[in-house]
N, CA, C and O of each residue as an XYZ file, in Angstrom:
424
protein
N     -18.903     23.341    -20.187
C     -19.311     22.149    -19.484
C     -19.687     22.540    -18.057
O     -19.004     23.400    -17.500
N     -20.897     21.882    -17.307
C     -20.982     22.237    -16.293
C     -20.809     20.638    -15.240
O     -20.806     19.466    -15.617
N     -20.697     21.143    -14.039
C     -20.361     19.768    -12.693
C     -21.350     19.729    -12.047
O     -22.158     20.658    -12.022
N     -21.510     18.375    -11.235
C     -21.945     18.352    -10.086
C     -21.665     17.512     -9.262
O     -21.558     16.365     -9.695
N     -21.452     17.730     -7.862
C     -20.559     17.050     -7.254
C     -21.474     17.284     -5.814
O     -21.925     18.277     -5.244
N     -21.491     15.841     -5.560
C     -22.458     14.904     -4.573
C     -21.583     14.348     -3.509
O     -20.969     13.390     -3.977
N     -21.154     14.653     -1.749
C     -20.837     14.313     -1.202
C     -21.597     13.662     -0.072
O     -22.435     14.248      0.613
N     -21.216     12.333      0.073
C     -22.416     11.317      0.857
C     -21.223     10.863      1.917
O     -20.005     10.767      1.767
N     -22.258     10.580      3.266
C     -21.748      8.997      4.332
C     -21.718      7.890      3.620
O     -22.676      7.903      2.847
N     -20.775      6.482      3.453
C     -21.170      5.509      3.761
C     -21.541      4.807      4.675
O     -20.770      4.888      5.631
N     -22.527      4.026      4.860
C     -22.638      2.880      5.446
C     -21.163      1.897      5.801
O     -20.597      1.566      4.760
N     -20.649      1.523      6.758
C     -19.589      0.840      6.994
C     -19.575     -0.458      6.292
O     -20.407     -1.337      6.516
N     -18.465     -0.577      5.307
C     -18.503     -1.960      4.634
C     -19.368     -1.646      3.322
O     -20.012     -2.550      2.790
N     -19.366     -0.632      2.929
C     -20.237     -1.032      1.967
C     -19.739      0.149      0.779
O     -20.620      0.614      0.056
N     -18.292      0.619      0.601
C     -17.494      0.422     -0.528
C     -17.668     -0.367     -1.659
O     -17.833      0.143     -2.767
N     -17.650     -1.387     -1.503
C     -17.653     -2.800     -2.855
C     -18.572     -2.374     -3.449
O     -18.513     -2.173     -4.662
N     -19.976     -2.064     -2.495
C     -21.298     -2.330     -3.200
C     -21.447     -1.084     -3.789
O     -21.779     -1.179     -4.970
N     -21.281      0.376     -3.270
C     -21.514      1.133     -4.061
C     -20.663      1.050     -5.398
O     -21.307      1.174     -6.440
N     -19.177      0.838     -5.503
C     -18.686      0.438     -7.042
C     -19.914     -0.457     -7.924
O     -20.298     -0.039     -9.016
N     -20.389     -1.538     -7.403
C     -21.308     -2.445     -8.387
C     -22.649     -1.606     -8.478
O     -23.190     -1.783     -9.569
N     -23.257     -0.847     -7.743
C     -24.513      0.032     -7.844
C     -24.136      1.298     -8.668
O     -25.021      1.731     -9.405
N     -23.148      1.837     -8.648
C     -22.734      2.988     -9.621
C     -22.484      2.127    -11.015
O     -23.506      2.144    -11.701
N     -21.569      1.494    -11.526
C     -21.557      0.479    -12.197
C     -23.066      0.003    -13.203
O     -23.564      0.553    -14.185
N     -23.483     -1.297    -12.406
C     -24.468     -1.741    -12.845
C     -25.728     -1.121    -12.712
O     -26.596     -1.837    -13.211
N     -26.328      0.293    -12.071
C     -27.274      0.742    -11.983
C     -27.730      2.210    -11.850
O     -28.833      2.740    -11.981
N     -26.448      2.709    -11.531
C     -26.695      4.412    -11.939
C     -26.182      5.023    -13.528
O     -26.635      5.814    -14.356
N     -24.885      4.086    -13.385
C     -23.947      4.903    -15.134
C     -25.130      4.733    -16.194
O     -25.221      5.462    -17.182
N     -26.064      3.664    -15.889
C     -27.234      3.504    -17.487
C     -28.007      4.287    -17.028
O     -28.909      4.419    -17.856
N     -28.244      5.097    -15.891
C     -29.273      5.734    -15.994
C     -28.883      7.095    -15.857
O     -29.795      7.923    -15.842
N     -27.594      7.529    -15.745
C     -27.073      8.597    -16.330
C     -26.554      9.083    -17.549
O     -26.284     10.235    -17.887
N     -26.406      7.421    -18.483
C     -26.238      8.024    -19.978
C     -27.258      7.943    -20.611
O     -27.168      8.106    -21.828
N     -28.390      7.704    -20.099
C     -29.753      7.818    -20.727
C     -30.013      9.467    -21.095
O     -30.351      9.783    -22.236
N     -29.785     10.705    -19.795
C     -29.973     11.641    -19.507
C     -28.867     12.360    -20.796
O     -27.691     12.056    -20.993
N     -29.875     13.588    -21.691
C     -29.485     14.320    -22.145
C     -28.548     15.321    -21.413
O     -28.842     15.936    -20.389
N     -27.436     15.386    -22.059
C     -25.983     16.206    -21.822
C     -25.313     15.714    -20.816
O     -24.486     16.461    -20.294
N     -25.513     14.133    -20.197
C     -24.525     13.637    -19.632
C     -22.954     13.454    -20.285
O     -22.895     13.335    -21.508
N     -21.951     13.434    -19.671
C     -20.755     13.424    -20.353
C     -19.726     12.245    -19.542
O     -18.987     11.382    -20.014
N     -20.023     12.610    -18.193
C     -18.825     11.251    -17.565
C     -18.894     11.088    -15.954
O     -18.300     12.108    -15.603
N     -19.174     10.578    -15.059
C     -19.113     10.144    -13.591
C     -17.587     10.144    -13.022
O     -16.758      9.418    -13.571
N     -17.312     10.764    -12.187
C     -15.873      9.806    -10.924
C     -16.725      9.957    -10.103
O     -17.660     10.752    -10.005
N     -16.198      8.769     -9.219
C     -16.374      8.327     -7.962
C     -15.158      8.539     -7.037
O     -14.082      8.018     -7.334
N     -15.284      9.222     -6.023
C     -13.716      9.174     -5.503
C     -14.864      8.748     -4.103
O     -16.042      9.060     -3.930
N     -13.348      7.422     -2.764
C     -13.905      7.090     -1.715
C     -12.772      7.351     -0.870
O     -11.614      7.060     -1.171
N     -12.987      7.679     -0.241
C     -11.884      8.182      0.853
C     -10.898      6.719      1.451
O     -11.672      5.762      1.419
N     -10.031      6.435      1.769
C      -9.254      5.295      2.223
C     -10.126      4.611      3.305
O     -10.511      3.464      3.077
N     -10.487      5.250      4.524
C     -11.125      4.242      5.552
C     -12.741      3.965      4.903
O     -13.489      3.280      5.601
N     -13.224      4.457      3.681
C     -14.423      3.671      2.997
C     -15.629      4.502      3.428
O     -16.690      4.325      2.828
N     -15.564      5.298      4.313
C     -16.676      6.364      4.852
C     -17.046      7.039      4.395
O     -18.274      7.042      4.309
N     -16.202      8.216      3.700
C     -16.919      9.373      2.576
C     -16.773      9.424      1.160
O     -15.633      9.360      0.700
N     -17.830      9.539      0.338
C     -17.625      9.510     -1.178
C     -17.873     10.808     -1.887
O     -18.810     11.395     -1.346
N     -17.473     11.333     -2.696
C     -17.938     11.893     -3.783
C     -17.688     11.333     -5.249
O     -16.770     10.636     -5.682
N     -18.743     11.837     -5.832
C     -19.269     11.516     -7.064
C     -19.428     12.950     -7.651
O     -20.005     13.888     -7.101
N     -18.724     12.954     -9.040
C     -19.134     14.094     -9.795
C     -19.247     13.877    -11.429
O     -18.395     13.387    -12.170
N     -20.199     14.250    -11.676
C     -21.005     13.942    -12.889
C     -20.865     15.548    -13.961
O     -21.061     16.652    -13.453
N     -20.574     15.406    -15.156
C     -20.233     16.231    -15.920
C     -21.214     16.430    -17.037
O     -21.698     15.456    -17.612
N     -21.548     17.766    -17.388
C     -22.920     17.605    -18.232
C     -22.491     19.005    -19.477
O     -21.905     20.016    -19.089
N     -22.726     18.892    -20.310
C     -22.731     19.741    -21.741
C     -23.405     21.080    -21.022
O     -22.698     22.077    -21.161
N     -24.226     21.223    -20.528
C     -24.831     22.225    -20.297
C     -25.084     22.352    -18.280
O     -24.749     21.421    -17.548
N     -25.672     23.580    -17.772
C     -26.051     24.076    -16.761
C     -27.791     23.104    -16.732
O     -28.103     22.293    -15.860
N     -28.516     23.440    -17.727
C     -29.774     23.026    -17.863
C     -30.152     21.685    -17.897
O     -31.203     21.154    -17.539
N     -28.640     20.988    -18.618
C     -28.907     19.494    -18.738
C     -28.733     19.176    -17.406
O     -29.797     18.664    -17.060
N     -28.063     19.198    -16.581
C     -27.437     19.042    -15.236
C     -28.990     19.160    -14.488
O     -29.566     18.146    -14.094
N     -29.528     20.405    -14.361
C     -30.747     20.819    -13.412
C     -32.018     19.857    -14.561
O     -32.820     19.225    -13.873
N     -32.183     19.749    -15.649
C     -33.069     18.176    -16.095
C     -32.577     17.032    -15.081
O     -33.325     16.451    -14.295
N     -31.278     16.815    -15.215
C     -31.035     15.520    -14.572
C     -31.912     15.526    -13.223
O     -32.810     14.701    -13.052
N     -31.692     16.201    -12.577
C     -31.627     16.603    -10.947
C     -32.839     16.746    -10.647
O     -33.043     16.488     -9.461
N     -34.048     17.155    -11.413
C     -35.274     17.505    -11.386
C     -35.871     16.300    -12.030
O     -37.077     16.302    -11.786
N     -35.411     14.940    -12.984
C     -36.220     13.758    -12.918
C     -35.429     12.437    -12.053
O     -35.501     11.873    -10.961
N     -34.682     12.374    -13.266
C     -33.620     10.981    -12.612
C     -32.664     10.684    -11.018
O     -32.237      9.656    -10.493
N     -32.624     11.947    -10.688
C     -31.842     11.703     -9.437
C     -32.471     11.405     -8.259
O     -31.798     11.081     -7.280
N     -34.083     11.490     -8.195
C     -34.613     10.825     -7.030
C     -33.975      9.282     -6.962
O     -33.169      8.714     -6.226
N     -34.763      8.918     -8.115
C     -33.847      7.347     -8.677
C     -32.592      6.586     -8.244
O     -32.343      5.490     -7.741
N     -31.626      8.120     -8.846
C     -30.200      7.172     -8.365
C     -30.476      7.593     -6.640
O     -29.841      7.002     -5.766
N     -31.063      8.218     -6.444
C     -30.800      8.375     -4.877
C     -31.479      6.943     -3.774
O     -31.224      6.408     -2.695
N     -32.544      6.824     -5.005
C     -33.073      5.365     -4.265
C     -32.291      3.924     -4.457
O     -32.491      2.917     -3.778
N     -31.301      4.074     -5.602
C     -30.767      2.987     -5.853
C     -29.676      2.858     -4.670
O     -29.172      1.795     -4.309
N     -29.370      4.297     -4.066
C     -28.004      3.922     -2.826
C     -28.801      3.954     -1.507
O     -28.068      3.722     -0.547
N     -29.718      4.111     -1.275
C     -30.299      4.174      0.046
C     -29.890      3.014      0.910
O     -30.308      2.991      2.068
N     -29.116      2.048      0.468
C     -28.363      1.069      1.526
C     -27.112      1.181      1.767
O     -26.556      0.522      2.646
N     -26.301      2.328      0.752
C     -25.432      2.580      1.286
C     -24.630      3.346      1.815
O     -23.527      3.289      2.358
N     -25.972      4.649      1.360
C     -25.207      5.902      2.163
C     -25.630      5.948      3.636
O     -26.267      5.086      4.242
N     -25.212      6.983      4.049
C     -26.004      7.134      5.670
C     -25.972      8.663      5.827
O     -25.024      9.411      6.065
N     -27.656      8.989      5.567
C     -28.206     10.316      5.661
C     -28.248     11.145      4.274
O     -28.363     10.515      3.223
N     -28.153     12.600      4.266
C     -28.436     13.025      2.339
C     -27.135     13.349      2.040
O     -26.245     13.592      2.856
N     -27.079     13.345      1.175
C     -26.079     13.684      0.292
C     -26.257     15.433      0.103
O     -27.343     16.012      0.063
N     -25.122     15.978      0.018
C     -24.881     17.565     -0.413
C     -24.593     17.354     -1.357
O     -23.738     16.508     -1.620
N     -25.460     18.339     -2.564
C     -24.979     18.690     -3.847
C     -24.471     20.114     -4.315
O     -24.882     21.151     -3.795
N     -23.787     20.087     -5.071
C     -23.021     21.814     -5.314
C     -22.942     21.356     -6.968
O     -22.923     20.226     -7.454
N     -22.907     22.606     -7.581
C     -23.178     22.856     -8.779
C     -21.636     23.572     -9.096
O     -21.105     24.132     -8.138
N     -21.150     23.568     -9.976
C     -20.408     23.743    -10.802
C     -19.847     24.095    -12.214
O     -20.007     23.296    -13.137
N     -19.135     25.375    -12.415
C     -19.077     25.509    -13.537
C     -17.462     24.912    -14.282
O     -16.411     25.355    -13.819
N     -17.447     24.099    -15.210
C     -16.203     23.965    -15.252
C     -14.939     24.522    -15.828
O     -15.139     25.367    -16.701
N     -13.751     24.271    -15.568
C     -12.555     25.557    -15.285
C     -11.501     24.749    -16.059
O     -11.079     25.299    -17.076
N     -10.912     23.322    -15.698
C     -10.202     22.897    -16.500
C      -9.356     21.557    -15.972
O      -9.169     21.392    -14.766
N      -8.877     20.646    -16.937
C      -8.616     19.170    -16.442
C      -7.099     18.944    -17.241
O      -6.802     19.232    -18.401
N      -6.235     18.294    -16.123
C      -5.715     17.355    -17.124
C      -5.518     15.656    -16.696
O      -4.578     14.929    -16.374
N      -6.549     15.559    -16.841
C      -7.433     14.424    -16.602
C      -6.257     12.694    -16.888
O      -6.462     12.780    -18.098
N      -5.642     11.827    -16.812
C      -5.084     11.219    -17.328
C      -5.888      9.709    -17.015
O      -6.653      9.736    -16.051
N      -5.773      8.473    -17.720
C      -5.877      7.082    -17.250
C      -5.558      7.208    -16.304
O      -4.766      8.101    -16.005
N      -6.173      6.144    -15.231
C      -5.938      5.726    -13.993
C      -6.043      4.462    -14.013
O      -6.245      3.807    -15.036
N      -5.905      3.976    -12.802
C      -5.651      2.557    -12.032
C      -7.035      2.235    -11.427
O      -7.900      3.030    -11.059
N      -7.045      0.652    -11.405
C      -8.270      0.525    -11.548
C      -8.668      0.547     -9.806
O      -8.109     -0.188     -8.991
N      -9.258      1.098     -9.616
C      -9.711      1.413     -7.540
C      -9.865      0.454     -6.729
O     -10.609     -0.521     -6.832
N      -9.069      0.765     -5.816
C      -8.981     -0.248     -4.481
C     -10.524     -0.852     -3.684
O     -10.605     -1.864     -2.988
N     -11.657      0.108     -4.036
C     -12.398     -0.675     -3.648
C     -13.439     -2.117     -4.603
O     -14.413     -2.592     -4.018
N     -13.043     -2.653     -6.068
C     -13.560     -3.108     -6.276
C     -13.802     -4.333     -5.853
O     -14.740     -4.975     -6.325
């Protein structure tokens, strides 16, 4: 399995909205994408920094994604990040992943 993991600014106050824009408008257009596998979102407590990391079957499916669809999701947050996002690539190593609680910013 390979990662990728996207660290952005927020925009102040605007926590809530990225949950409903990841949600209602990036997750369908990341399970559209061949060898998608699963999204977290992690937001830091004062609501300022996010990462997002997206999990893909392959190295190649990951660099497809990144080379059509991600201009896209990048236009769908343009109100709520502030400035680009850093991406890093990843190979993956190992989880023990459990249920969680549902996040303080919804």
């Amino acid at each position: 399995m390979f990662g990728r993991q996207v660290t952005f600014k927020l925009k102040a106050n605007s926590a809530p909205e990225l949950n409903r824009i990841s949600a209602d408008e990036i997750l369908p257009i990341l399970r559209k994408q061949k060898g998608f596998r699963d999204e977290t979102t992690f937001i830091a407590p004062e609501g300022l920094d996010a990462i997002a990391n997206s999990f893909w079957d392959t190295k190649a499916d990951a660099e497809a994604y990144d080379h059509t669809a991600y201009a896209e999701v990048l236009k769908t947050l343009s109100n709520v990040i502030d400035g680009t996002p850093i991406v890093k690539n990843f190979e993956f190593a190992d989880s023990t992943i459990q249920p969680v609680a549902t996040p303080k910013f919804v």
